[in-house]
Backbone as ProteinMPNN parsed JSONL, in Angstrom:
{"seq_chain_A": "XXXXXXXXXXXXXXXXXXXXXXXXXXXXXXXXXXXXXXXXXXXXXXXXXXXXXXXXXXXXXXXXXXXXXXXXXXXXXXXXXXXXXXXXX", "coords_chain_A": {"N_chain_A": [[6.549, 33.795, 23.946], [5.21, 33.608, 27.53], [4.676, 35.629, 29.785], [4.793, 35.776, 33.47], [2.846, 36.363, 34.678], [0.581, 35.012, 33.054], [1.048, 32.769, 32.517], [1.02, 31.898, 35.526], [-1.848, 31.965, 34.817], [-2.954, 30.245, 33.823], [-2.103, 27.986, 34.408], [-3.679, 28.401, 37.118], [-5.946, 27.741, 35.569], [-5.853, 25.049, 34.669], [-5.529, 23.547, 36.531], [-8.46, 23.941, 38.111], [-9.709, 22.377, 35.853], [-8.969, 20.201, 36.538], [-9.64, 19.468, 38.632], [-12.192, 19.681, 38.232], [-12.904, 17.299, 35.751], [-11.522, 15.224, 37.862], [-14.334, 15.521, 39.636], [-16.46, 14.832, 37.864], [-15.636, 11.993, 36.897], [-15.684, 10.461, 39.072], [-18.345, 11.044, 39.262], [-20.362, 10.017, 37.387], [-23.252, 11.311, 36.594], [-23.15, 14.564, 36.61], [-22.373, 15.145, 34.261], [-24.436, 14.112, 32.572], [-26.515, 15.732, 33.851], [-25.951, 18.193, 33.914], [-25.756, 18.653, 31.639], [-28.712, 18.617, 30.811], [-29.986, 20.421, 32.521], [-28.697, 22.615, 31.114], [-30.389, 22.217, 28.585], [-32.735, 22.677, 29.183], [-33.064, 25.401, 29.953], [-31.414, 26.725, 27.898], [-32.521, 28.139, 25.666], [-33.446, 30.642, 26.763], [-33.126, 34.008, 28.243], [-30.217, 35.627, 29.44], [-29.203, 33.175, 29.74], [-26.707, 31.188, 30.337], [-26.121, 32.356, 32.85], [-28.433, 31.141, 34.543], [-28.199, 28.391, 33.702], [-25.739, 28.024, 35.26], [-26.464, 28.584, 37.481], [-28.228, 26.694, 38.325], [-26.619, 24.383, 37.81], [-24.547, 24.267, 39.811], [-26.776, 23.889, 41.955], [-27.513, 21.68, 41.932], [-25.838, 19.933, 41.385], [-22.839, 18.813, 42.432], [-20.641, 20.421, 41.479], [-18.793, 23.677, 41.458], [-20.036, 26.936, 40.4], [-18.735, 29.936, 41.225], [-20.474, 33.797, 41.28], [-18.805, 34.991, 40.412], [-17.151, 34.675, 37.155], [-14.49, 32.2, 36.842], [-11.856, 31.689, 34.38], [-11.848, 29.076, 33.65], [-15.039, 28.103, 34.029], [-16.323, 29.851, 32.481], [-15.241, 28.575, 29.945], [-16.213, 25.875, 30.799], [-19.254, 26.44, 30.721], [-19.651, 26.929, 28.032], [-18.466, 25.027, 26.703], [-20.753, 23.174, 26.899], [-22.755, 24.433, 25.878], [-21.217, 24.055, 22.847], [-21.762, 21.352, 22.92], [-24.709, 21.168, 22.985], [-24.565, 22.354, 20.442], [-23.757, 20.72, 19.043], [-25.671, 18.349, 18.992], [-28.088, 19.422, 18.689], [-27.307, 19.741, 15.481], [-26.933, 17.085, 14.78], [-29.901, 16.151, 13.758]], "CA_chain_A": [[6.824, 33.376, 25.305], [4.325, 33.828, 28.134], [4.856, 36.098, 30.81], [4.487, 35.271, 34.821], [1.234, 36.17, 35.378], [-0.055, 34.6, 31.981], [1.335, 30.908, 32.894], [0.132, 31.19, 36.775], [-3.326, 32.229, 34.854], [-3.053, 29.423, 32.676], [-1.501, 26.667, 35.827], [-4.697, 28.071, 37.646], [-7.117, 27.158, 34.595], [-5.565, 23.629, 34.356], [-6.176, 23.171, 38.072], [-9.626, 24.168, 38.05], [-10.177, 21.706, 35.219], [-8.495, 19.033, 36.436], [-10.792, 19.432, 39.719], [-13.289, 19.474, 37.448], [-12.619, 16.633, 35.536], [-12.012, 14.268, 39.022], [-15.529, 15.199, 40.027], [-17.152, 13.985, 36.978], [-15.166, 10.66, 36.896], [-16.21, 10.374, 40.209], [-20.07, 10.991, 39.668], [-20.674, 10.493, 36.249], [-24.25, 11.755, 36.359], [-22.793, 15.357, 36.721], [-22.659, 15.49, 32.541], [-26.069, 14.617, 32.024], [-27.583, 16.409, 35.136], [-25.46, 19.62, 33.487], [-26.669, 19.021, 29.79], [-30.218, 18.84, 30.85], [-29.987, 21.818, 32.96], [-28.536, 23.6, 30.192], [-31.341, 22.118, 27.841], [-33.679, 23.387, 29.892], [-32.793, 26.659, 29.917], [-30.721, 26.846, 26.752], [-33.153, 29.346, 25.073], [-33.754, 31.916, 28.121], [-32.23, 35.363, 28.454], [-29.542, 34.997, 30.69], [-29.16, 31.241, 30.393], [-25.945, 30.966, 31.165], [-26.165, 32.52, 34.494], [-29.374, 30.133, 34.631], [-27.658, 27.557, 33.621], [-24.581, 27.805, 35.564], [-26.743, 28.6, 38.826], [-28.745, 25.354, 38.488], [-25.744, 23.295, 37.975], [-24.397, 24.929, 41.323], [-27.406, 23.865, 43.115], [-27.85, 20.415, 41.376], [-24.391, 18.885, 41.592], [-21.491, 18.888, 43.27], [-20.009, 21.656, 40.772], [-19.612, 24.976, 42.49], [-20.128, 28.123, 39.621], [-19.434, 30.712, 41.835], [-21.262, 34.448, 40.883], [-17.816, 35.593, 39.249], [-16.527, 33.131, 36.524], [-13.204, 32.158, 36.27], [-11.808, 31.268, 32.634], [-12.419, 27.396, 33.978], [-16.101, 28.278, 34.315], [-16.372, 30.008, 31.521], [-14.791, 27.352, 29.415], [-17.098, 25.064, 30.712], [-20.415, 26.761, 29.823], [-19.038, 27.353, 26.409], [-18.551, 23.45, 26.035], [-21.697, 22.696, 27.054], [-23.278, 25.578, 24.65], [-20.968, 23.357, 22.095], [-22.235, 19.725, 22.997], [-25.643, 21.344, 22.4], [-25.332, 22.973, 19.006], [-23.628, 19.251, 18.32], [-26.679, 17.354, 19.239], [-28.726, 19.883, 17.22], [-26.73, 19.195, 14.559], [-27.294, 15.773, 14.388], [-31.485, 16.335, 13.916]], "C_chain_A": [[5.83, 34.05, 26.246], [4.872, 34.19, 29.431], [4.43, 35.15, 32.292], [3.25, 35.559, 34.8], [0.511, 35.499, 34.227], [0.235, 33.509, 32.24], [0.689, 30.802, 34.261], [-1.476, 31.422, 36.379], [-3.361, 30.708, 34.516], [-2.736, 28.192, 33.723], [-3.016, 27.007, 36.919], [-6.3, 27.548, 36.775], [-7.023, 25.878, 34.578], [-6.341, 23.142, 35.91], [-7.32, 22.789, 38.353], [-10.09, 23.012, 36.929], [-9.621, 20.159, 35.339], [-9.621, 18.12, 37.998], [-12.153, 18.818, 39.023], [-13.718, 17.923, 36.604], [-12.584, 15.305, 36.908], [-13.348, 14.085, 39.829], [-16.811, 14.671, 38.757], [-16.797, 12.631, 36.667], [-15.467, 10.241, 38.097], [-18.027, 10.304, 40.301], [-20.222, 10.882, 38.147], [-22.634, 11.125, 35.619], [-23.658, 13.381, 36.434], [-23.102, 15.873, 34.856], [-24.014, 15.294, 32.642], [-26.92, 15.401, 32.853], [-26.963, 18.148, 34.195], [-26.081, 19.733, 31.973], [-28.074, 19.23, 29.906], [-30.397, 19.891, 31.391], [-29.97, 22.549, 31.55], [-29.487, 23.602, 28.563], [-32.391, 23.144, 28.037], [-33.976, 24.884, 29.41], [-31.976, 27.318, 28.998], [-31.394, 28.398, 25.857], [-33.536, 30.775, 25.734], [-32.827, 32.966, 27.88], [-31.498, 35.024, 29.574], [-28.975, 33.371, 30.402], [-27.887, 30.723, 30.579], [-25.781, 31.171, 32.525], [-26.932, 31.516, 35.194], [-28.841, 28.827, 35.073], [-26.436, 27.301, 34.538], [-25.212, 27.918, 37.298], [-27.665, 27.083, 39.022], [-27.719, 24.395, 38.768], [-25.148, 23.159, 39.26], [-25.438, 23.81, 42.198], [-27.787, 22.448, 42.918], [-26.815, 19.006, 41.502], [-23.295, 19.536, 42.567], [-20.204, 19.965, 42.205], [-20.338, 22.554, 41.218], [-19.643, 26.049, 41.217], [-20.466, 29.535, 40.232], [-20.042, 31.955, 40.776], [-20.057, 34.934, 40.144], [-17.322, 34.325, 38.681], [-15.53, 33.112, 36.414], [-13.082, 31.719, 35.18], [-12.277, 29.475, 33.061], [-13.98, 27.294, 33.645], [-16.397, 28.478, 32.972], [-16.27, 28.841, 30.195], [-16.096, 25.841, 29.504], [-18.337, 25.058, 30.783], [-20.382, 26.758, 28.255], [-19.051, 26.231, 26.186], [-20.352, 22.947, 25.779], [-22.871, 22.801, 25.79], [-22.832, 24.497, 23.392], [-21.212, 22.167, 22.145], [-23.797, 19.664, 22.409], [-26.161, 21.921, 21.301], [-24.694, 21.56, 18.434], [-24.643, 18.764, 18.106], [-27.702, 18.549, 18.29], [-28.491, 19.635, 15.921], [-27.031, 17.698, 13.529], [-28.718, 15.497, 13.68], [-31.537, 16.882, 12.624]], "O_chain_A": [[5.494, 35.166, 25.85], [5.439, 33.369, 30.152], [3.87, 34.056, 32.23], [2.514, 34.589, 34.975], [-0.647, 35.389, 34.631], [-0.836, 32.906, 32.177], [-0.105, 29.878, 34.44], [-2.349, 31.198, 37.218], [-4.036, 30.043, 35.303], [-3.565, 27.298, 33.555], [-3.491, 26.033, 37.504], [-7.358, 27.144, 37.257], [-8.105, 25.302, 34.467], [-7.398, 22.564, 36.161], [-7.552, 21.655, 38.771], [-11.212, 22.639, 37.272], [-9.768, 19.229, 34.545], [-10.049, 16.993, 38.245], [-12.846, 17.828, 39.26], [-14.825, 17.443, 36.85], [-13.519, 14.505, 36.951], [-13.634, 13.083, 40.485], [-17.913, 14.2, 39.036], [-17.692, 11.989, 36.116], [-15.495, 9.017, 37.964], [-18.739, 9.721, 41.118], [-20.183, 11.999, 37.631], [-23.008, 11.258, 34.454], [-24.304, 13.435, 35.388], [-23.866, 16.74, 34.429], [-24.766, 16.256, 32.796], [-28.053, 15.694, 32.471], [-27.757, 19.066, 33.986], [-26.68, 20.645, 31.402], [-28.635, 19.999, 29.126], [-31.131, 20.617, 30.721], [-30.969, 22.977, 30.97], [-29.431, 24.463, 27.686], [-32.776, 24.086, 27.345], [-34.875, 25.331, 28.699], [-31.761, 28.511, 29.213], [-30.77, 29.417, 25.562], [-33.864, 31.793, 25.125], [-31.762, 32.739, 27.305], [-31.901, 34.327, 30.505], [-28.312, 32.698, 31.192], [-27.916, 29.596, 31.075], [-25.361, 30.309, 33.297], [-26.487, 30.979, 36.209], [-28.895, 28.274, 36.171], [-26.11, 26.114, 34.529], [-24.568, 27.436, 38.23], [-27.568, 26.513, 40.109], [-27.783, 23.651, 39.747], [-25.182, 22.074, 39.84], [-24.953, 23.001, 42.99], [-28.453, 21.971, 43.836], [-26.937, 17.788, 41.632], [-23.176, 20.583, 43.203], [-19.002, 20.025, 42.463], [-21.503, 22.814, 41.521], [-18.509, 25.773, 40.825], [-21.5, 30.195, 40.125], [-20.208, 31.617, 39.605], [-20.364, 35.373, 39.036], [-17.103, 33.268, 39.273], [-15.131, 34.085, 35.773], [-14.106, 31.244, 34.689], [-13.206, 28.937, 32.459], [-14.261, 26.331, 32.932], [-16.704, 27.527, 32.252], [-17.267, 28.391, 29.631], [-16.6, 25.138, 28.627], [-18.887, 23.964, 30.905], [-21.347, 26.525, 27.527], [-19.785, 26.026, 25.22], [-20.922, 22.522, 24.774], [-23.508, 21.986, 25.123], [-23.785, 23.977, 22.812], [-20.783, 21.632, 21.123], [-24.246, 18.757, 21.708], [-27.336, 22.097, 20.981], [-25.116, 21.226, 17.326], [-24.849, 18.581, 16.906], [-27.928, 18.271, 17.112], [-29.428, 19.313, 15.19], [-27.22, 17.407, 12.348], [-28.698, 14.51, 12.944], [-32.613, 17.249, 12.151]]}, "name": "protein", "num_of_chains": 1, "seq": "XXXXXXXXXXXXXXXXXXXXXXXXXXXXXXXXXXXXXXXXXXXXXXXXXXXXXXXXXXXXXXXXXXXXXXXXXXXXXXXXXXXXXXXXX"}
């Protein structure tokens, strides 16, 4: 069973991804403008920060300088969409 502050973490992660989620159904260039970013810069030191400050300044996704688990979460996919597509090769 999951304590109070572990469900309002978890009710503010959904939130954040549901935000998230309505602005990419809304713009669907947002995915590929974020995968190419994170192409880009995929191999760099840092490249998440990289990556997560481009997307910031590129789309309508904000990544502020602290990540919430939402954020997080959704570098980590990205990271996983691109060892997919390696994969494939």
């Amino acid at each position: 069973m999951s304590t109070p502050i572990e469900s309002r973490r978890q009710a503010k992660v959904i939130d954040e991804l549901r935000v998230f989620i309505k602005k990419v159904l809304s713009d669907p260039t947002i995915a590929v403008k974020s995968i190419d970013i994170a192409r880009k810069y995929r191999s760099e030191p840092d490249s998440d920060e990289l990556i997560a400050r481009e997307i910031s300044a590129n789309t309508t996704i904000r990544i502020p300088e602290k990540w919430s688990d939402a954020d997080r979460m959704f570098l980590e996919i990205i990271d996983e969409v691109l060892d997919d597509e390696e994969a494939l090769y």
